[in-house]
C-alpha positions as CSV (number, residue, x, y, z in Angstrom):
1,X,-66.2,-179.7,-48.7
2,X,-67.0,-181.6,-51.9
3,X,-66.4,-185.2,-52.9
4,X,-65.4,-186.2,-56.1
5,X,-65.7,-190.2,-56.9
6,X,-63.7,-190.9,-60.0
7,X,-64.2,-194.4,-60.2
8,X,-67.3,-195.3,-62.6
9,X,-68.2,-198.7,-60.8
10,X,-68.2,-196.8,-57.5
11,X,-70.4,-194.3,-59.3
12,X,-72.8,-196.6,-60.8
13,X,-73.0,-198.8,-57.4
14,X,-73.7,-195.7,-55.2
15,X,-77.0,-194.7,-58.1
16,X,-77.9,-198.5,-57.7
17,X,-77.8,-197.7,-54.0
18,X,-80.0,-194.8,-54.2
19,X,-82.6,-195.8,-56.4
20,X,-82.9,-198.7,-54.6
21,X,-83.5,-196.8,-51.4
22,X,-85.0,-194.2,-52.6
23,X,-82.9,-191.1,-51.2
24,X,-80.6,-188.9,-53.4
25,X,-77.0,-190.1,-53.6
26,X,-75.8,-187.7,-50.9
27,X,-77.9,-189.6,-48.4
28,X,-77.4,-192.7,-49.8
29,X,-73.8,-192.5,-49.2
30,X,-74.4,-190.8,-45.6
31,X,-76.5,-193.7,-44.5
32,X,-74.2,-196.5,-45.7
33,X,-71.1,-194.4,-44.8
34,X,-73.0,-193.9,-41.1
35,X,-73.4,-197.8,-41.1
36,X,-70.8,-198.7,-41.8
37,X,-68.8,-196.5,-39.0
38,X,-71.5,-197.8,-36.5
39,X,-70.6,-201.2,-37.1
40,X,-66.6,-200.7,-37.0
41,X,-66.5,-198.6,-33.8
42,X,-69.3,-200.9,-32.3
43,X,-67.1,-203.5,-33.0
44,X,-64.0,-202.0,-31.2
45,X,-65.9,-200.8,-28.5
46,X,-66.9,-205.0,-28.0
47,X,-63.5,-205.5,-28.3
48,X,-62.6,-203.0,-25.3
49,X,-65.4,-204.0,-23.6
50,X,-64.2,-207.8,-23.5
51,X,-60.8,-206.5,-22.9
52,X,-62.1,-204.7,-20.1
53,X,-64.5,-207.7,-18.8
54,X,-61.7,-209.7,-18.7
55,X,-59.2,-207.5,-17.1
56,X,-61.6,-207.4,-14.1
57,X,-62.5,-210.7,-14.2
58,X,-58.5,-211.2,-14.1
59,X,-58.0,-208.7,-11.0
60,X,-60.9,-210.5,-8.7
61,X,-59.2,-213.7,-8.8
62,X,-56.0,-212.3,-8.4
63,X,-58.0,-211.2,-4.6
64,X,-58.4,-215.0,-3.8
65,X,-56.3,-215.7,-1.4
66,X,-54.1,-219.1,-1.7
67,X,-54.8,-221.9,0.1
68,X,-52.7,-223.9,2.8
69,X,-53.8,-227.4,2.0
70,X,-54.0,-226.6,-1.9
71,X,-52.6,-229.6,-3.2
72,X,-49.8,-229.2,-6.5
73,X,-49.8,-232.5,-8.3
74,X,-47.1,-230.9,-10.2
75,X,-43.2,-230.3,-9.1
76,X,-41.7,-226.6,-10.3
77,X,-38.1,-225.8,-11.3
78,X,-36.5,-222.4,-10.5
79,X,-37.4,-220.9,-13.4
80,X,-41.7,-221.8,-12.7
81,X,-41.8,-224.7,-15.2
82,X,-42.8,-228.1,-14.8
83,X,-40.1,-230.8,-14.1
């Protein structure tokens, strides 16, 4: 399937690109284009990572169990809030 860039600056930036590399414009534009897609889903995959980290991180100490002479400096209303 062919791509057609109509924009001139785009044009001009993606021969700059090339030359500069020194790979036809088809490769030039698969390299940055391959880039470019590595960096955005590496970044989500951090993302889901952390997410993920955390969740776990979240459901150990949700195992520790509470303790009988844990000492509340703080008095609670009904609704869990601090008086």
């Amino acid at each position: 399937m062919a791509l057609q860039i109509a924009n001139p600056v785009v044009v001009k930036k993606v021969e700059r690109l090339a030359k500069a590399v020194g790979l036809s414009k088809t490769a030039a534009v698969e390299r940055a284009v391959d880039k470019l897609l590595a960096e955005t889903v590496g970044v989500a995959k951090s993302r889901n990572t952390a997410s993920a980290s955390m969740a776990a991180l979240l459901a150990q100490l949700d195992q520790v169990a509470d303790r009988k002479d844990a000492f509340d400096p703080l008095e609670w209303d009904e609704h869990g809030l601090p008086r």
